[in-house]
N, C-alpha and C positions, 0 to 999 in steps of 0.2 A: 386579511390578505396574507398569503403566504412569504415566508420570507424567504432572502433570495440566498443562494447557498452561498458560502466564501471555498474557492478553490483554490487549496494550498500549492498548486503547480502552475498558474495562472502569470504568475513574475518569471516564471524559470530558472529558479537558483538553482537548479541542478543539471542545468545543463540543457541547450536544445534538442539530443537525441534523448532524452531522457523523458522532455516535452511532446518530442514525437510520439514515441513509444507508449506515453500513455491516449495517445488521440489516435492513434491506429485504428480502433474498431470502430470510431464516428465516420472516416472517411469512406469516402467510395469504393470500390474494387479499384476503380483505375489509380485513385489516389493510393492506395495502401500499396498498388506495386513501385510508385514511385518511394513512399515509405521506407519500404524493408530494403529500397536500393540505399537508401540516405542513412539506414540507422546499419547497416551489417558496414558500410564503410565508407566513415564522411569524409576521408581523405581522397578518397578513389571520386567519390558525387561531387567535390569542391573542385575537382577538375575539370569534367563532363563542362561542357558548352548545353546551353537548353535543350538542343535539337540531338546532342548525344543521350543526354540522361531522360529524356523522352522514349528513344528508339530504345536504351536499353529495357527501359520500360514495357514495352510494345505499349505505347498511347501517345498520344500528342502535346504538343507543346501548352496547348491551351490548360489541359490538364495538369500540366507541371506549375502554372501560374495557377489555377485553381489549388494545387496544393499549396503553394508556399502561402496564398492568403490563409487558407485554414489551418495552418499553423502560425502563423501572427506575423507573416514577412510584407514586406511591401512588394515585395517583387524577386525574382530568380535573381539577380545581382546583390540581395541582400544573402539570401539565403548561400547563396556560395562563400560569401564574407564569413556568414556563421557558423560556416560549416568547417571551414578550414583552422580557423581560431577552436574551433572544438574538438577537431583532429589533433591539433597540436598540443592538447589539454588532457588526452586521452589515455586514460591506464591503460595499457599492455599485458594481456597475462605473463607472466613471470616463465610460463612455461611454454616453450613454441610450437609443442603440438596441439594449446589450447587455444583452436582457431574460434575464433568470434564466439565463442563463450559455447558452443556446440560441441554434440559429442558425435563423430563419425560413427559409417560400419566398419565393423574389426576393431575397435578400441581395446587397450588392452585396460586392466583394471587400474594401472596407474594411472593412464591418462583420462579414466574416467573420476578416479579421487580427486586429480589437477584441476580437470573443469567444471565438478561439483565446486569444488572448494572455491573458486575463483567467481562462480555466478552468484556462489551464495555470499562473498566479501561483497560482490560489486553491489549486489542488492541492497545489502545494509549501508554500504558506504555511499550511496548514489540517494538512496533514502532518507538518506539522513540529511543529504543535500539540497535536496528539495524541498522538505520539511516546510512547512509556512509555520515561524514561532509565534507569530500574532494570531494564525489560529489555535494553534495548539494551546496557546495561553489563556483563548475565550473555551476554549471543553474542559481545562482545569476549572475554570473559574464553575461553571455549568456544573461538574463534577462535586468540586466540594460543597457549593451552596444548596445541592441536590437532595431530596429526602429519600432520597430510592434511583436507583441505577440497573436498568434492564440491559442487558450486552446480547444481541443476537449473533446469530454464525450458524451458516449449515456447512458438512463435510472439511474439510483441514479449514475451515476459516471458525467452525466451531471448536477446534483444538484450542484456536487462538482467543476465542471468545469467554473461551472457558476458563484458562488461563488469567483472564483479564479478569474475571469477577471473581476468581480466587485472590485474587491479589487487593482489590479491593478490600474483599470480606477479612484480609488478614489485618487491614488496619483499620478496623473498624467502621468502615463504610457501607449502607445496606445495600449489596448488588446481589443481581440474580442473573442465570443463563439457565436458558430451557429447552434443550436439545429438537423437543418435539414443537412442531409448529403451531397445533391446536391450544397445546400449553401457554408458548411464547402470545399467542393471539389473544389469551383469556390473559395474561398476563397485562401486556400493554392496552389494553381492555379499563383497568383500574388504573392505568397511571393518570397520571395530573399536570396541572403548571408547578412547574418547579422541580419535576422530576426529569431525567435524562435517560436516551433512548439509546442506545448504540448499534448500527448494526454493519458487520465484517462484511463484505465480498470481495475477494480476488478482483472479479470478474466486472463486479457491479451489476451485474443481471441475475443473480440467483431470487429466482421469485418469492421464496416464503421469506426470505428476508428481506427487501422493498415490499410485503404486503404487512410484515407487521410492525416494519418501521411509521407506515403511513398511517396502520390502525394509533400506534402511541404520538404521535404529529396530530392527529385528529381528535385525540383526547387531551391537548393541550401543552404534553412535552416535548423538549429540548430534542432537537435527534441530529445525531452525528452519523455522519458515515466515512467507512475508512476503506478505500478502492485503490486499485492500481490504474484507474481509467476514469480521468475529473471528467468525463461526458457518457459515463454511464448511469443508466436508468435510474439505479439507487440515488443519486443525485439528487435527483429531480423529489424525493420525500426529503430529506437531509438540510437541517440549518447549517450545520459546519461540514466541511468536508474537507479531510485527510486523505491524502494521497501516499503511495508505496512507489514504488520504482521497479518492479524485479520484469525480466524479461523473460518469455516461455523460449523454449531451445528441444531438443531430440530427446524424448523419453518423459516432458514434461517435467524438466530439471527445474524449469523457470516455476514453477508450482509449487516445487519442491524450498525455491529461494522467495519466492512469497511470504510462505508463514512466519520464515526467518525476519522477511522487510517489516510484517505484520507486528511479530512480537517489539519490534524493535519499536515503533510508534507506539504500543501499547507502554512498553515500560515507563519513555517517555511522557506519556499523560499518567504513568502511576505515582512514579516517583514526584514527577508535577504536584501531584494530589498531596502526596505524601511529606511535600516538604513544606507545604502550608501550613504545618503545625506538626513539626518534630519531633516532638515531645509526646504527642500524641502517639502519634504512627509509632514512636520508637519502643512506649510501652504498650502498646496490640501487638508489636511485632515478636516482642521477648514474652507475652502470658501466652502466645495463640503458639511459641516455640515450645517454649517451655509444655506447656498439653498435650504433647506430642513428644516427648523427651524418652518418656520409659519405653516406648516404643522404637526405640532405638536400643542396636546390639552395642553395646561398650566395646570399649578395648582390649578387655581381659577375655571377651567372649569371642573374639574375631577367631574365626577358622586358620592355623596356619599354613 
């Protein structure tokens, strides 16, 4: 019988819009425009009466109580509570032309450095907030005890993937990342019980990686998945499941602040891994430098 995934966003230590935002794409149409009313500004939604934040919706009320149940409210009178408490908790860009973490037409390049920069802190800072350590601590454990570590990722979540099993591989740990799908599939193909699977989506739907996290689940490993969205498909292959935070915005900045929320989990279970045995990791860390040393330009050779 398969086991049932743990969803690191499930408590909400990061916040209810942050709980929203990743349950966005499970919702209905009519739910998700009540959604994007609640998450662009829960100060403005905390105020709304039912019958306002419905109409601003174009949908009804019944749909607004169908939303507050599918995000774990008892009722529009809870959800307003949460919302205001969360308003009042709410970082503020630093800079006032960076509205709700978007970037207008006619930006000028400043104000698109201001809102990069600002989507890409809240991401990791928001991420990092929601983070479930009692998962994070059962994919260490999975990790080190592991005799082999597969990391999938297609398109920037393979940047991230890849990324991860370097790091691995620099303290000694045998991981592998297989850019191509046929590979990744023959790969998880041979794993085992006691091996660990991993595999990145943004999105949670990228299909070659939910078909070869399911192939390695099938063959008896460990498999993690690491999503911006605890009710997307990848899920549903995945023993443990890590969640990100980052939101999409104008140009696909939120994609951009992704790989950033990604690597940041990632180091998190490296360093995890890593600090199992110290001593270890610290001498991988100095012979796998050191093998790469002469290939470094010195000081005396720097161009001035």
């Amino acid at each position: 019988m398969a086991k049932s995934p743990k969803i690191s966003a499930s408590h909400e230590p990061g916040g209810l819009i942050v709980h929203i935002s990743g349950l966005l794409p499970s919702l209905s149409p009519a739910e998700q425009r009540v959604a994007r009313l609640v998450v662009s500004d829960p100060a403005d939604a905390a105020r709304r009466t039912i019958t306002d934040l419905a109409t601003a919706a174009e949908t009804s009320e019944a749909t607004v109580i169908r939303f507050c149940r599918s995000v774990g409210m008892d009722g529009y009178p809870q959800l307003r509570i949460r919302l205001a408490a969360e308003a009042a908790r709410r970082i503020e860009p630093p800079d006032a032309r960076v509205v709700g973490g978007d970037i207008p037409p006619g930006a000028d390049l400043a104000q698109i450095i201001a809102t990069i920069a600002f989507n890409d802190a809240r991401a990791v800072e928001e991420t990092a907030e929601q983070l479930d350590p009692a998962v994070c601590e059962q994919v260490v454990e999975a990790i080190v005890a592991a005799g082999r570590i597969d990391v999938y990722g297609a398109g920037a979540s393979g940047f991230v993937a890849s990324d991860f099993q370097q790091k691995l591989h620099r303290i000694g740990r045998t991981a592998f990342y297989f850019p191509d799908v046929h590979t990744a599939l023959t790969s998880a193909a041979l794993l085992g019980r006691g091996d660990v699977a991993v595999g990145i989506s943004h999105t949670g739907t990228t299909s070659d990686v939910i078909e070869v996290l399911e192939q390695a689940r099938a063959r008896g490993a460990t498999t993690v998945a690491l999503t911006n969205f605890p009710r997307s498909p990848i899920t549903e292959v995945a023993d443990h499941v890590l969640t990100t935070a980052a939101r999409e915005t104008t140009y696909r900045s939120g994609a951009m602040a992704s790989r950033l929320a990604q690597l940041t989990v990632v180091d998190c279970l490296f360093v995890g891994v890593a600090a199992r045995n110290r001593a270890k990791a610290r001498k991988a860390l100095e012979a796998t430098a050191e093998a790469v040393q002469s290939h470094r330009v010195g000081a005396g050779r720097r161009r001035a």
